[in-house]
FIMI-157243 format. One line per field, with one value per residue: residue number from 1; chain; x, y, z of N, C-alpha, C in turn. Coordinates in steps of 0.2 Angstrom, whole numbers, plus 5000, padded with zeros to 4 digits. Example, Ala and Ser with C-alpha at 12.3 -4.5 7.8 and 13.67 -1.06 7.14 Angstrom:
<nodes>
num: (1|2)
cadena: (A|A)
nc1: (5066|5064)
nc2: (4972|4989)
nc3: (5039|5035)
cac1: (5062|5068)
cac2: (4978|4995)
cac3: (5039|5036)
cc1: (5066|5064)
cc2: (4984|5000)
cc3: (5039|5039)
</nodes>
This chain:
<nodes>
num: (1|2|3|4|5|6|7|8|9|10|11|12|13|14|15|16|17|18|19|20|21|22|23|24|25|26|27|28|29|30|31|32|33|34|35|36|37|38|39|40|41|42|43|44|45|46|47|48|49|50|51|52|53|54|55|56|57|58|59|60|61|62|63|64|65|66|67|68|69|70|71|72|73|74|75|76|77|78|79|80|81|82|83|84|85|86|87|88|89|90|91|92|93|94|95|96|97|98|99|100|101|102|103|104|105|106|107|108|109|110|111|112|113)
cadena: (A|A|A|A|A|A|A|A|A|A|A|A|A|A|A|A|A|A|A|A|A|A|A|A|A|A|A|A|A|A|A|A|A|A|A|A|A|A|A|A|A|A|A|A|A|A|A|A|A|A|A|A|A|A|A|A|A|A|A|A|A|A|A|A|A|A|A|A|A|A|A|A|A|A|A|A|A|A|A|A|A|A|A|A|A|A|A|A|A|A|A|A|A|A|A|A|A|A|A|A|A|A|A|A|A|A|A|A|A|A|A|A|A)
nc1: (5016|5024|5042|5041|5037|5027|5023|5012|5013|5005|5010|5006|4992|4996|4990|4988|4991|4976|4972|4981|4987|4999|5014|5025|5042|5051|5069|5074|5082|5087|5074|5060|5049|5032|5027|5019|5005|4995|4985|4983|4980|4968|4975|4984|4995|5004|5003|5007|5015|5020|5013|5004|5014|5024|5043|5053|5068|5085|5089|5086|5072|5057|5046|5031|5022|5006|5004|4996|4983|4982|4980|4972|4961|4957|4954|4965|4977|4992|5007|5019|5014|5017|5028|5044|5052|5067|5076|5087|5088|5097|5099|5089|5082|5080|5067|5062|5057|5048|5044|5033|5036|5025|5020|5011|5021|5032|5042|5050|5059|5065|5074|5064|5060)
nc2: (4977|4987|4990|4985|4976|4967|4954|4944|4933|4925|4914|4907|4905|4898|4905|4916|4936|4945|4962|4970|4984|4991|5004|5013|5023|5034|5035|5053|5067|5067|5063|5054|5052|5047|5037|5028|5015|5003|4991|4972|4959|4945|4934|4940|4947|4963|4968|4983|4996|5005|5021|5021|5022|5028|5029|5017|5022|5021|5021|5023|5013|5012|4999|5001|4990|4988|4978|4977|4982|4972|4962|4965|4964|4952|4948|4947|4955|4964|4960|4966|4979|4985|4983|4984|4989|4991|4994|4995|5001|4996|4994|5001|4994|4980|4968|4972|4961|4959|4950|4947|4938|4931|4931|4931|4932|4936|4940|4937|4943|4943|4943|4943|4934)
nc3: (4398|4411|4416|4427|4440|4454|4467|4478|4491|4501|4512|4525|4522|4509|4498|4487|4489|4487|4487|4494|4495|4488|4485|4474|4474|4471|4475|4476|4472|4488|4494|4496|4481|4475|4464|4458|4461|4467|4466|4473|4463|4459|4459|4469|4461|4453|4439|4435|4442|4435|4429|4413|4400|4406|4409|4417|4426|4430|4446|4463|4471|4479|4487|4493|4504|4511|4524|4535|4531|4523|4533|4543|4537|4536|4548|4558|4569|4564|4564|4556|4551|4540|4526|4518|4506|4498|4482|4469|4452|4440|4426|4416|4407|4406|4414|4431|4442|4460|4470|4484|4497|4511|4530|4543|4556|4547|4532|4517|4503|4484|4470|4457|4440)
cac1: (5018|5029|5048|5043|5031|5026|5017|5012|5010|5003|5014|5002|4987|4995|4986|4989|4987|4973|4971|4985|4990|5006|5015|5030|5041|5058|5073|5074|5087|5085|5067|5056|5042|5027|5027|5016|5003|4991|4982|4985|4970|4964|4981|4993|4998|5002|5007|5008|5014|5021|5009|5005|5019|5030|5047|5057|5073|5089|5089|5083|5066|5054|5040|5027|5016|5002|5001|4992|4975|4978|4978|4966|4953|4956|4953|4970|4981|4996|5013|5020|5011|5020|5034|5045|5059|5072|5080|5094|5086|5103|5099|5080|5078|5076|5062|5061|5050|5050|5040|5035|5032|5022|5016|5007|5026|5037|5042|5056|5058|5069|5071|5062|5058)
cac2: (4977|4989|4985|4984|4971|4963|4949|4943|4925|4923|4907|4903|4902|4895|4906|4923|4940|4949|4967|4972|4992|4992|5009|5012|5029|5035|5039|5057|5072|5064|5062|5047|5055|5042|5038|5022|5011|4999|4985|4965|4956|4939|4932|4945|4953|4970|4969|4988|4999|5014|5024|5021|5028|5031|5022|5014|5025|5020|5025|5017|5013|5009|4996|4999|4986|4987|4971|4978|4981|4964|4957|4967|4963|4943|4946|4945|4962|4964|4960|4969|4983|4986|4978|4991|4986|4997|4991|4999|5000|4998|4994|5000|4991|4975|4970|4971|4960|4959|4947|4946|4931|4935|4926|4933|4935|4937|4941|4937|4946|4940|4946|4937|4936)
cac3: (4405|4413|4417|4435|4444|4461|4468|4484|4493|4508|4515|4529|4518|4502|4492|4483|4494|4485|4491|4493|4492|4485|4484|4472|4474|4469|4478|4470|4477|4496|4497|4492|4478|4474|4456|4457|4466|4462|4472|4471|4463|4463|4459|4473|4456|4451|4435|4431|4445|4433|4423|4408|4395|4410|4409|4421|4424|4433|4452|4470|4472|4484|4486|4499|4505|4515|4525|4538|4532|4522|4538|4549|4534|4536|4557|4561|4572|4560|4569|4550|4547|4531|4525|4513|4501|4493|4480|4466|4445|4436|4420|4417|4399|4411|4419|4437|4445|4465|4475|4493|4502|4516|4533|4551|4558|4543|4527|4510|4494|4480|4463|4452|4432)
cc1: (5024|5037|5048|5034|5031|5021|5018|5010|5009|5003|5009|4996|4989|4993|4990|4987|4983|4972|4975|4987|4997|5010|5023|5033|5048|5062|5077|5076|5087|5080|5062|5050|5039|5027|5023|5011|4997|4988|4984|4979|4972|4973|4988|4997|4998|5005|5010|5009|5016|5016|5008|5009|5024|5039|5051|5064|5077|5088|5088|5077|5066|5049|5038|5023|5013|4998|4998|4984|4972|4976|4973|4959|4952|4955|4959|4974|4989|5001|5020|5017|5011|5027|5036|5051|5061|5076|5084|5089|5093|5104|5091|5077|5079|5070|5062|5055|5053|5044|5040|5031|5029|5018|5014|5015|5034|5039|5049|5054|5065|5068|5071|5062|5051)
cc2: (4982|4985|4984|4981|4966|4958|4947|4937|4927|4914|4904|4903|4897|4898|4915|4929|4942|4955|4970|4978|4990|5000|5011|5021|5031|5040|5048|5066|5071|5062|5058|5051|5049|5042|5032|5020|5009|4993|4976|4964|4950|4935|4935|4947|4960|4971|4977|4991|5008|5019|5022|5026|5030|5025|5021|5017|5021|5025|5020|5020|5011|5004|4997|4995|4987|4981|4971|4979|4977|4959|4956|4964|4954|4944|4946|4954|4960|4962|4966|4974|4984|4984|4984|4988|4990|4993|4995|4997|5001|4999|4993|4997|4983|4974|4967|4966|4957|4958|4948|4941|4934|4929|4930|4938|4935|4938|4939|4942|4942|4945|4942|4939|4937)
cc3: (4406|4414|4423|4439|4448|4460|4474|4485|4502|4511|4520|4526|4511|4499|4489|4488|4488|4491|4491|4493|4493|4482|4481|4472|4473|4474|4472|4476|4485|4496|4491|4487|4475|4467|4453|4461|4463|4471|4468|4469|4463|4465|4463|4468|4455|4447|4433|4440|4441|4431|4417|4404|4401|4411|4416|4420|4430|4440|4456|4470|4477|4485|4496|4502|4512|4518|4531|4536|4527|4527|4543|4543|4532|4545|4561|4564|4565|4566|4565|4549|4540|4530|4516|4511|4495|4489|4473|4458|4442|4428|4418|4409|4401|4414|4426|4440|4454|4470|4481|4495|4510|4524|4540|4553|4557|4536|4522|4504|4491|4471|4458|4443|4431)
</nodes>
């Protein structure tokens, strides 16, 4: 497992998002460069967003999530389209993990284990 990992709950289902595009990208001389992305599966996990062999360096990151065309693909108009969370890597021989709670007209993250 990398040192950097999401997961998604869908609060008004109860259940796990599946689907997910999850987009990870580093804060890098001003400009965000994409250096990851993966999708949720059955469980709204994405255990691996780096590369394989790529490590986790100190800096500011990005998570992208795409809860827009988790929503249009259940019926529903998104209120979110995407929901995006910066957050600081200080010490990258941790591991990062960074949930998102997720619901029609809201969202949390928290930094989990």
């Amino acid at each position: 497992m990398s040192g950097l990992s999401t997961h998604i709950l869908d609060l008004a289902r109860g259940r796990p998002a599946a689907g997910v595009t999850v987009v990870l990208a580093r804060l890098t001389g001003g400009d965000w460069k994409e250096v990851g992305r993966g999708d949720t599966d059955a469980d709204g996990r994405v255990s691996r967003l780096l590369p394989e062999g790529a490590p986790l360096e100190r800096g500011t990151y990005r998570l992208l999530f795409d809860t827009g065309g988790y929503f249009r693909a259940r019926g529903r108009e998104p209120f979110y389209p995407e929901v995006t969370v910066v957050f600081a890597v200080s010490d990258p021989a941790s591991h990062h993990h960074v949930p998102l709670l997720l619901s029609p007209y809201g969202y949390s993250t928290y930094r989990g284990s």
